[in-house]
C-alpha positions as CSV (number, residue, x, y, z in Angstrom):
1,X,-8.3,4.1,-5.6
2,X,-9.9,3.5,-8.4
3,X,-9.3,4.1,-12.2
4,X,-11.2,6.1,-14.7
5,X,-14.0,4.3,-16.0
6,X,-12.8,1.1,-14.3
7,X,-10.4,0.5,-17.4
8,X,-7.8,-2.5,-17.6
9,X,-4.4,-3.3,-19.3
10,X,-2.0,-1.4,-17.1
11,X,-0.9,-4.0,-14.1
12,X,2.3,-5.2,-15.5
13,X,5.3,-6.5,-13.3
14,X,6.9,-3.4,-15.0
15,X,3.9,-1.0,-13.7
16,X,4.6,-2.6,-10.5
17,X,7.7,-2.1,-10.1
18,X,7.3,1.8,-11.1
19,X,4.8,1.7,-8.3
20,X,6.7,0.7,-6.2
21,X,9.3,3.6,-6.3
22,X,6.5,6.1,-6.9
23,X,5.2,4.7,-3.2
24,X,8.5,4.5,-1.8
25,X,9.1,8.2,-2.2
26,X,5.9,9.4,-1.3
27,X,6.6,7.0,2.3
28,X,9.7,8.5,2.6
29,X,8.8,11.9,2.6
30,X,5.7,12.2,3.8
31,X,6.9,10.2,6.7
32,X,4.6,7.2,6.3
33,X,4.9,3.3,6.2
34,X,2.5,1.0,4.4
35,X,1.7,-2.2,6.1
36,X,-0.5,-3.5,2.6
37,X,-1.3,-2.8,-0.5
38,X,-2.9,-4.8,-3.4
39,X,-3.1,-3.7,-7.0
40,X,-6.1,-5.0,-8.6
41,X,-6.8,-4.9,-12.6
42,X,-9.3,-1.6,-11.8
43,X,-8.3,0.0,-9.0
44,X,-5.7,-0.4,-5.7
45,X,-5.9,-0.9,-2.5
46,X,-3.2,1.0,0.1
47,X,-3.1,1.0,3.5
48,X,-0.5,3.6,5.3
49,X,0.3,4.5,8.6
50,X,1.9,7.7,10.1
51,X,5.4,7.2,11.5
52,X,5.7,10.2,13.3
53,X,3.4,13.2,14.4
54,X,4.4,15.0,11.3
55,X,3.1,11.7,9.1
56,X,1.1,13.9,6.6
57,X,-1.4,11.5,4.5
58,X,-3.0,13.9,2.8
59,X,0.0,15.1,1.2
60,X,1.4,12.1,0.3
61,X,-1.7,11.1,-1.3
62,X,-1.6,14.1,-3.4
63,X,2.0,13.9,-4.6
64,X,1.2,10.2,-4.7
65,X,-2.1,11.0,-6.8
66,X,0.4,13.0,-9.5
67,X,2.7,10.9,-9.8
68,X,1.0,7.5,-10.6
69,X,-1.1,9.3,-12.9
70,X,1.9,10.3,-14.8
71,X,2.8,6.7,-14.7
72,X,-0.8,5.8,-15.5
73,X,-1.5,7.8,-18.8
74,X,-3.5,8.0,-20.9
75,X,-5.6,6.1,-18.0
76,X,-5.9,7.8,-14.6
77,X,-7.3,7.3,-11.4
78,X,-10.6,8.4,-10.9
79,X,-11.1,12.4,-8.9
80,X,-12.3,10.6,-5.9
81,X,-10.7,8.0,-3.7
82,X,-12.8,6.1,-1.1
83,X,-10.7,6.8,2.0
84,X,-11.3,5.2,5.5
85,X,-9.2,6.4,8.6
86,X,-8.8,3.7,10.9
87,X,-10.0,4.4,14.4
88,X,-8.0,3.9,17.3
89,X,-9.2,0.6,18.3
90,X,-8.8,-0.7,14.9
91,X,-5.2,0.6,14.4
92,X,-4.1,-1.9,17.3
93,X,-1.9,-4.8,16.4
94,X,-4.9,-7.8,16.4
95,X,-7.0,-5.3,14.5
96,X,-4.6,-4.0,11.7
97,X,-3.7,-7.5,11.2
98,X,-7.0,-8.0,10.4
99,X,-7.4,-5.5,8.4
100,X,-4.2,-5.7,6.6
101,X,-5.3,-9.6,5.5
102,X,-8.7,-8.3,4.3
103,X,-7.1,-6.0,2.2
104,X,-4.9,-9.2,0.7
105,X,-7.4,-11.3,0.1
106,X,-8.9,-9.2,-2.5
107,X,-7.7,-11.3,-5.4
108,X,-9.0,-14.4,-3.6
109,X,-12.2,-13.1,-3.6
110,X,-12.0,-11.9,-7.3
111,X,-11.0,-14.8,-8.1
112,X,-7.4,-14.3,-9.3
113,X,-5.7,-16.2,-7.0
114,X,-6.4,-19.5,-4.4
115,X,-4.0,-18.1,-1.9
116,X,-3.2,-13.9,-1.3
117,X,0.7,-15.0,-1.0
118,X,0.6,-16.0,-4.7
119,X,-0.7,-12.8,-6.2
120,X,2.6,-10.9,-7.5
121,X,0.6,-7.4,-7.2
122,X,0.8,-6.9,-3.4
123,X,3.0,-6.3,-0.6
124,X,3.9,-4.0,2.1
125,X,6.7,-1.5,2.2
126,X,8.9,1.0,4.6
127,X,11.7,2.9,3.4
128,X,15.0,1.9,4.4
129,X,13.8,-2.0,4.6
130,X,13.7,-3.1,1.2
131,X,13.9,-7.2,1.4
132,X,10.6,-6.9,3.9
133,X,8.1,-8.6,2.2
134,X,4.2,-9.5,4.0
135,X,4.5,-13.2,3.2
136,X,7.7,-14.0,5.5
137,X,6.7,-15.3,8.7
138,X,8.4,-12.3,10.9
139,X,7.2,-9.5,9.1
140,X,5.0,-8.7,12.2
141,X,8.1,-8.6,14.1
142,X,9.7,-6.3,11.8
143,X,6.9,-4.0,10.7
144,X,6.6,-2.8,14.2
145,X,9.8,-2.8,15.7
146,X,10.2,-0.2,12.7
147,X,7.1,1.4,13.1
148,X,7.6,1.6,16.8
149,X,11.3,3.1,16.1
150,X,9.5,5.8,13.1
151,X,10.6,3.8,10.8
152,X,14.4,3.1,12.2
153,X,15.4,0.0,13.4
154,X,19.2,-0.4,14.5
């Protein structure tokens, strides 16, 4: 998702944070989990993943949508997102890893960071698991034994 016009000066740790909840909540009640995202200084990458069959993406994108443009004002995200549903085969565990990393090396390649686990802007994130965090070493481990579970791990 990009925003308007490509414009600057909102990615704060305080804008992150905000994010964060905004995300949480659309997650959480749209029955999704996001294995990566990475705020950028234009635009923002997500990645999400249906928990159950009643995930609904396009839902949570639109209450998502609202939301962070509330946050975002007087900028906002531009009409159109540029949305890519994985296929099957690249849903699987080798391939969504892949994925996942390509998504966090963004601000390696723009130059914003030597290494993806020192940018502060990105993460991953499933409600009711708030210490997870993409750079410990299990977080494999964790992300699918909840995803696995629909996002409920005992």
């Amino acid at each position: 998702m990009a925003i308007d016009h490509r414009q600057t000066g909102w990615l704060t740790p305080e804008f992150h944070d905000r994010f964060r909840m905004i995300m949480l909540h659309a997650l959480a009640r749209h029955g999704l989990a996001c294995p990566a995202y990475c705020l950028m200084p234009d635009h923002l990458h997500l990645m999400w993943a249906g928990l159950c069959e009643a995930s609904d993406q396009r839902s949570a994108c639109a209450f998502f949508r609202r939301h962070l443009n509330r946050l975002l004002s007087p900028r906002r995200l531009q009409a159109q997102a540029y949305d890519h549903v994985l296929r099957p085969a690249e849903s699987a565990a080798e391939a969504l890893s892949a994925t996942t990393r390509y998504v966090l090396e963004n601000p390696v390649r723009a130059g914003l960071c030597e290494d993806w686990r020192e940018y502060r802007y990105s993460n991953a994130l499933i409600a009711g698991f708030p210490e997870l965090d993409i750079r410990q070493p299990d977080f494999w481990r964790i992300f699918w034994q909840a995803f696995e579970k629909g996002g409920f791990v005992d």
